[in-house]
C-alpha positions in Angstrom: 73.0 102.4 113.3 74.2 99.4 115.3 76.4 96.9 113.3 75.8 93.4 112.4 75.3 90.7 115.0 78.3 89.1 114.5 80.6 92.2 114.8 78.7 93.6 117.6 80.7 94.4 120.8 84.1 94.1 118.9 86.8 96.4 119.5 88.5 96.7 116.2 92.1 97.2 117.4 93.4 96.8 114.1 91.5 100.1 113.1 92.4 102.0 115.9 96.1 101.3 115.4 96.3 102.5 111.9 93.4 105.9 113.3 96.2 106.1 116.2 99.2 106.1 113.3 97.4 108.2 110.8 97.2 111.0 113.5 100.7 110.9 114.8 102.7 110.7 111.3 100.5 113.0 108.9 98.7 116.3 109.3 95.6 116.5 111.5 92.4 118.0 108.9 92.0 121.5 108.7 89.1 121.6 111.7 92.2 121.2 114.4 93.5 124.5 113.6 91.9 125.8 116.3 93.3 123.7 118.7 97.2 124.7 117.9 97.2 126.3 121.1 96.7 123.4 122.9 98.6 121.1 120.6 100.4 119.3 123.7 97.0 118.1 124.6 96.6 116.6 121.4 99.8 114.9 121.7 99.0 114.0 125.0 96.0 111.8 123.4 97.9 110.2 120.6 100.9 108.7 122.3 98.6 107.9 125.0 96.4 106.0 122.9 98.9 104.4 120.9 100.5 103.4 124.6 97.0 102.3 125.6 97.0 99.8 122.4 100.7 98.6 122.9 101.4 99.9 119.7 103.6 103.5 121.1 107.0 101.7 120.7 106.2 99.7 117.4 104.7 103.0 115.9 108.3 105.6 117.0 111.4 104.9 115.5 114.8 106.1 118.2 115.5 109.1 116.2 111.7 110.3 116.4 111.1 109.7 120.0 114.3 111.6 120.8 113.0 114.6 118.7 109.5 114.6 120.4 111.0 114.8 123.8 113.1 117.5 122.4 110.2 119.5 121.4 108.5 118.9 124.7 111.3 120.8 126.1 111.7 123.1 124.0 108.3 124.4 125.1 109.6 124.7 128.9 109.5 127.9 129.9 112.9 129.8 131.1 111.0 130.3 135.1 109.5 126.9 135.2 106.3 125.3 133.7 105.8 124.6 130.3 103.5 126.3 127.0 101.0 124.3 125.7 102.2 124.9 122.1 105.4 126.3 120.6 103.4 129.1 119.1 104.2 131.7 121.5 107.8 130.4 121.7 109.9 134.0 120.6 113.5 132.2 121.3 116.2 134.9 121.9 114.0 137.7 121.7 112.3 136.3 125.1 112.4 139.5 127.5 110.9 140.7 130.5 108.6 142.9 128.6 107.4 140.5 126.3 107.8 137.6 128.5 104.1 137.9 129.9 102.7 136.8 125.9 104.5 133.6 126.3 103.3 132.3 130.0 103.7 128.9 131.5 100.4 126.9 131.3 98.7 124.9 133.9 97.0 122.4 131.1 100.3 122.6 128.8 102.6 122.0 131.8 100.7 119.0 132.9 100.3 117.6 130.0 104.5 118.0 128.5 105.0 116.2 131.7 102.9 113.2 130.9 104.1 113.4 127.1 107.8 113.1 128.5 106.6 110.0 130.6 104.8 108.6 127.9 108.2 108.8 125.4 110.7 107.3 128.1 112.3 110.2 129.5 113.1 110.5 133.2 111.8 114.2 133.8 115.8 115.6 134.8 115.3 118.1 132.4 112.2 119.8 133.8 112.9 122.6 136.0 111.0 121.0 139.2 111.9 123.8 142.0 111.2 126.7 139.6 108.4 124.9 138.4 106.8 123.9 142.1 107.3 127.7 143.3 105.5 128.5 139.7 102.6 126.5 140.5 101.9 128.1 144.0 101.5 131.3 142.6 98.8 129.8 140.5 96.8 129.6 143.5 94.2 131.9 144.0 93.0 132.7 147.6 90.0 131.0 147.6 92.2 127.8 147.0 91.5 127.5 143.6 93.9 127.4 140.3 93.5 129.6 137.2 95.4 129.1 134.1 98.9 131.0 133.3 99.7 134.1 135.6 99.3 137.3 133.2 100.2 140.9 133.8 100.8 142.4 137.1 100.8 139.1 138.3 97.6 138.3 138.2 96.0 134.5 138.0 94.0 134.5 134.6 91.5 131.7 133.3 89.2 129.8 134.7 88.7 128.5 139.0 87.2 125.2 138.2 88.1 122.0 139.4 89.7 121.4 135.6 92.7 123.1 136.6 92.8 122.1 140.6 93.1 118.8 138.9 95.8 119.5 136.5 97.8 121.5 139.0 97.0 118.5 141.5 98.6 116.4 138.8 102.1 118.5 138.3 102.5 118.5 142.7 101.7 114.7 142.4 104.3 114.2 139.4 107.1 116.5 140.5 107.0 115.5 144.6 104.1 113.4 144.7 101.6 113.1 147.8 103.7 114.2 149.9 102.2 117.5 152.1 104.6 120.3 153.0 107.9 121.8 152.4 110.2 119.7 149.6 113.9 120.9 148.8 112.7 124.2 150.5 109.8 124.9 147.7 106.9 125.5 150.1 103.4 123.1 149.2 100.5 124.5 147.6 97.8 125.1 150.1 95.8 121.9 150.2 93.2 122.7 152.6 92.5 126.0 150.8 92.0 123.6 147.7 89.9 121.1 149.3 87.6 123.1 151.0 87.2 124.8 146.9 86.0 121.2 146.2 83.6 121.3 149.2 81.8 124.9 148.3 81.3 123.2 144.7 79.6 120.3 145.8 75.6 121.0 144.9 72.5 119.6 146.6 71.8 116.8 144.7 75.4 115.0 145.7 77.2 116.5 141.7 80.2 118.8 141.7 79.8 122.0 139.7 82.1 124.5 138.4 82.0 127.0 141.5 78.7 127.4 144.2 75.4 127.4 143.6 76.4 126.2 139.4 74.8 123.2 138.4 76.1 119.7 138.7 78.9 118.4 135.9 80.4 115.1 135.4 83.4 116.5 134.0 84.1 118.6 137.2 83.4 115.5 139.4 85.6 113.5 137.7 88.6 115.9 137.8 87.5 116.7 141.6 87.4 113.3 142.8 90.6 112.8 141.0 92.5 115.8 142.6 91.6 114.7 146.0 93.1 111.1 145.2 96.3 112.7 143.9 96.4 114.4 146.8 95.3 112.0 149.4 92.2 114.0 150.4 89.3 111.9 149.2 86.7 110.4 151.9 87.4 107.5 154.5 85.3 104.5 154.6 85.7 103.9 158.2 86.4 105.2 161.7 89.8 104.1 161.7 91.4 105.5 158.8 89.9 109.4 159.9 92.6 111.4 160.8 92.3 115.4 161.1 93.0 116.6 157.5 90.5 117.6 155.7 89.2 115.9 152.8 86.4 116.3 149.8 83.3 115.0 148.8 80.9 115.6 152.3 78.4 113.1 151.4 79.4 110.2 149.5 76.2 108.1 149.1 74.5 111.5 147.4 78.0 112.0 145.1 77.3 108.2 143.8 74.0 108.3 143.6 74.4 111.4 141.2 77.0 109.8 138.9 75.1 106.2 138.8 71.8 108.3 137.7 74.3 109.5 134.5 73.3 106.1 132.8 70.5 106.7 130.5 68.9 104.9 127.6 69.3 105.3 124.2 66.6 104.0 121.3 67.5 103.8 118.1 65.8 106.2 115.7 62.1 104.5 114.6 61.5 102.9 118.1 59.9 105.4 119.2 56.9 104.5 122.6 54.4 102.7 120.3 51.8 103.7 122.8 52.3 106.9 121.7 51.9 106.2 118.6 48.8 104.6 118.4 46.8 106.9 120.7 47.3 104.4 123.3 46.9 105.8 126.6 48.8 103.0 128.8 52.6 103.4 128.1 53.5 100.0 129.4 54.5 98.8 126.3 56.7 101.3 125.1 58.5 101.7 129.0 59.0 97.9 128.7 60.8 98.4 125.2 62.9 100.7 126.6 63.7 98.2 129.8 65.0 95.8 127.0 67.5 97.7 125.4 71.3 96.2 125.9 73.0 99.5 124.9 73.5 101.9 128.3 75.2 105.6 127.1 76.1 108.1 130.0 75.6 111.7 130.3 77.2 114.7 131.8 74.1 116.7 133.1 70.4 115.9 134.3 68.2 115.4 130.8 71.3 115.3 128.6 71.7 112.5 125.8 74.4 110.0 126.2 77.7 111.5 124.7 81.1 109.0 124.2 83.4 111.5 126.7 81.2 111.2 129.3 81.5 107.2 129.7 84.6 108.6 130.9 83.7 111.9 133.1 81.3 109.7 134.7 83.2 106.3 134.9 86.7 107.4 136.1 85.3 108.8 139.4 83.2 106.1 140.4 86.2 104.0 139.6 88.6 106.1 141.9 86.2 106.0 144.6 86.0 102.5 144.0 82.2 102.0 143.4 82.5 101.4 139.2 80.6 98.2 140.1 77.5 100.4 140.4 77.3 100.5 136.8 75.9 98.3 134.1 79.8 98.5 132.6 79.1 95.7 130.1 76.0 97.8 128.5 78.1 101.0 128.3 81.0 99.4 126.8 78.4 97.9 124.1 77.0 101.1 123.3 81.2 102.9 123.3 81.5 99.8 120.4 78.6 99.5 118.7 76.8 103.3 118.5 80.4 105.5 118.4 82.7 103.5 117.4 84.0 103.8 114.0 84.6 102.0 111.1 87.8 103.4 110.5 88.8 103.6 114.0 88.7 105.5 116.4 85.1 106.9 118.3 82.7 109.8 117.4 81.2 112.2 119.9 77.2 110.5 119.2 75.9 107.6 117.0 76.8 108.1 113.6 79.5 111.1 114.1 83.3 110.9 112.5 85.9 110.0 115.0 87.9 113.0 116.4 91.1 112.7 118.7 89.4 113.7 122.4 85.8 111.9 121.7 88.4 108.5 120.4 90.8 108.7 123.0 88.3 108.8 126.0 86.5 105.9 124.6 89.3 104.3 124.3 90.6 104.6 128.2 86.6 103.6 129.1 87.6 100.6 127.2 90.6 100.0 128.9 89.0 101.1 131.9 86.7 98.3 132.2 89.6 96.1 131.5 89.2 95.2 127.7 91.4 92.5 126.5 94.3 94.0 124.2 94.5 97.0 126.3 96.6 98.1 129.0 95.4 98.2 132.5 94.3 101.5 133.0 94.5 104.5 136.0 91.6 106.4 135.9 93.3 109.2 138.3 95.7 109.9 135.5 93.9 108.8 132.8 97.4 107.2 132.0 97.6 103.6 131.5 99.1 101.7 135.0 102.3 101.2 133.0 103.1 104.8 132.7 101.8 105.5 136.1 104.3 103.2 137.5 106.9 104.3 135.3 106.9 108.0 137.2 106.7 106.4 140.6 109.7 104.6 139.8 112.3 107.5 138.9 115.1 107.6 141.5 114.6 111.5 142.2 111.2 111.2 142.8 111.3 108.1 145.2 114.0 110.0 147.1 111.5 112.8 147.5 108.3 110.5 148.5 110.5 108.1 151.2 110.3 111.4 153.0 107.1 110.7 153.8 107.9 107.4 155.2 
């Protein structure tokens, strides 16, 4: 139900300060104990959010930040990379037999490093060569990345463009674009990875999760992002080719695609009145339709609109630089006014509680689309600018990119 016309298309920051607070300082409900494995994640989205509002600093006292970034690194892992939750952590009864239940973690690894960003601390700590050499053996032949390495050495979890783009994401933190040796830790093989991105593309100009799948905004978004952490993504003219190989083979087809993830949504009752009645011209209830103000996205061909996917579909188009394409003004009134909460924070569809992924990629849409009260936001990372700029700023790491120069 949309809200009153005077509160309509107000972001209540108030409300997501105190959702933002609530989540950091007490106990999530019971329905997150199934996430614990992934708990880095989760506080991955509230100090981000909380950074996004301006509110990280206000809301972490010295003594607390100092105790987050020493959790963070107490889930590094002895060989480089980090867990994604101290679960597994064994302490002194680590061992090379029992070492293979407590792996490093593509998604944890890349998220502690952004959680360590996000709290001040200049990465000195993480193991970067051991963590580099980690990451190449998390590449599969076929140029994709799986999740931890398990026994016998093997690359288990998934080969989608999820965790190309999270592994994309530890390179470009740790030694940034930079292609080639570093410190004598030999590069990931970027080619291999690109051309992954390539065989995923579909027919109708999408990204799927391997060939021949069908089309997903969330696996365009994190292609399209890999490629722009690692310089691969397609030129716009003749004089800025050069021979590497880069992603996305037909650009026109890949926008297309993510512009036709806008769809409609009617509020329950308004229903085609042509319909209705028997009527037999639809005119009137397609012209309806034409005059809504509220624009939701999807993720999928003949999906509803969904809060995340604002995001999946957004970011991309914004890192290609093409968000104009999109009615942005009619999505962020539908982000406020359908899933937005009254105690903060955003639900998943109209009328849903708020829950911590659904709130915090509303949230960065918001900021996004460059919502006053927010910090300017990098859809790449989906980081705000500030903390961006905050890792291309540490000494070691500039040392590492000037090579390039």
């Amino acid at each position: 139900m949309a809200p009153d016309a005077e509160e309509s298309g107000i972001l209540k920051i108030s409300k997501h300060v105190s959702y933002w607070r609530r989540n950091l300082k007490t106990y999530l409900p019971h329905h997150y104990t199934g996430t614990d494995s992934n708990r880095m994640l989760l506080a991955f989205f509230i100090l981000s959010a909380l950074d996004l509002l301006g509110d990280l600093d206000a809301a972490l006292t010295d003594e607390e930040r100092h105790e987050y970034v020493e959790w963070v690194y107490n889930c590094q892992i002895p060989d480089g990379g980090f867990r994604p939750s101290p679960g597994t952590y064994v302490g002194t009864a680590r061992n090379q037999q029992n070492a293979v239940w407590d792996p490093a973690h593509i998604p944890g690894t890349f998220f502690s490093l952004l959680v360590l960003v996000l709290l001040g601390d200049d990465l000195k700590r993480v193991k970067r060569k051991e963590t580099l050499i980690w990451l190449n053996r998390m590449q599969r032949p076929d140029g994709s990345f799986g999740e931890t390495i398990g026994q016998a050495g093997r690359v288990e979890g998934g080969n989608d463009t999820r965790f190309g783009y999270m592994a994309t994401g530890i390179r470009w933190i740790l030694r940034g674009d930079i292609e080639g040796h570093v410190d004598d830790v030999p590069d990931i093989d970027v080619d291999k990875f690109v051309q992954c991105v390539r065989d995923s593309e579909t027919y109708d100009g999408g990204i799927s999760e391997a060939p021949f799948h069908e089309a997903h905004a969330g696996f365009a978004c994190c292609a399209v992002s890999a490629l722009a952490l690692l310089d691969r993504l397609p030129v716009q003219t003749s004089q800025q080719k050069d021979q590497r190989l880069r992603g996305i083979t037909d650009l026109p087809s890949t926008l297309h695609w993510l512009v036709s993830r806008q769809t409609l949504t009617l509020e329950e009752g308004e229903e085609d009145e042509g319909e209705q009645n028997g009527d037999a011209n639809p005119s009137k209830g397609a012209q309806s339709q034409q005059d809504l103000s509220m624009v939701g996205m999807n993720g999928r061909c003949n999906k509803i609109a969904d809060t995340c996917y604002a995001y999946w579909v957004c970011a991309p188009l914004d890192v290609l630089g093409h968000l104009h394409l999109v009615d942005t003004q009619r999505i962020r009134l539908w982000l406020l006014d359908m899933t937005q909460h009254f105690i903060g924070g955003f639900g998943k569809l109209p009328g849903d509680p708020p829950d911590i992924y659904h709130s915090y990629l509303g949230l960065f849409t918001l900021a996004m689309f460059g919502e006053p009260r927010l910090k300017e936001a990098d859809a790449a990372l989906c980081i705000s600018k500030a903390a961006k700029e905050r890792i291309e700023s540490l000494p070691w790491r500039k040392a590492i990119v000037e090579q390039k120069i």
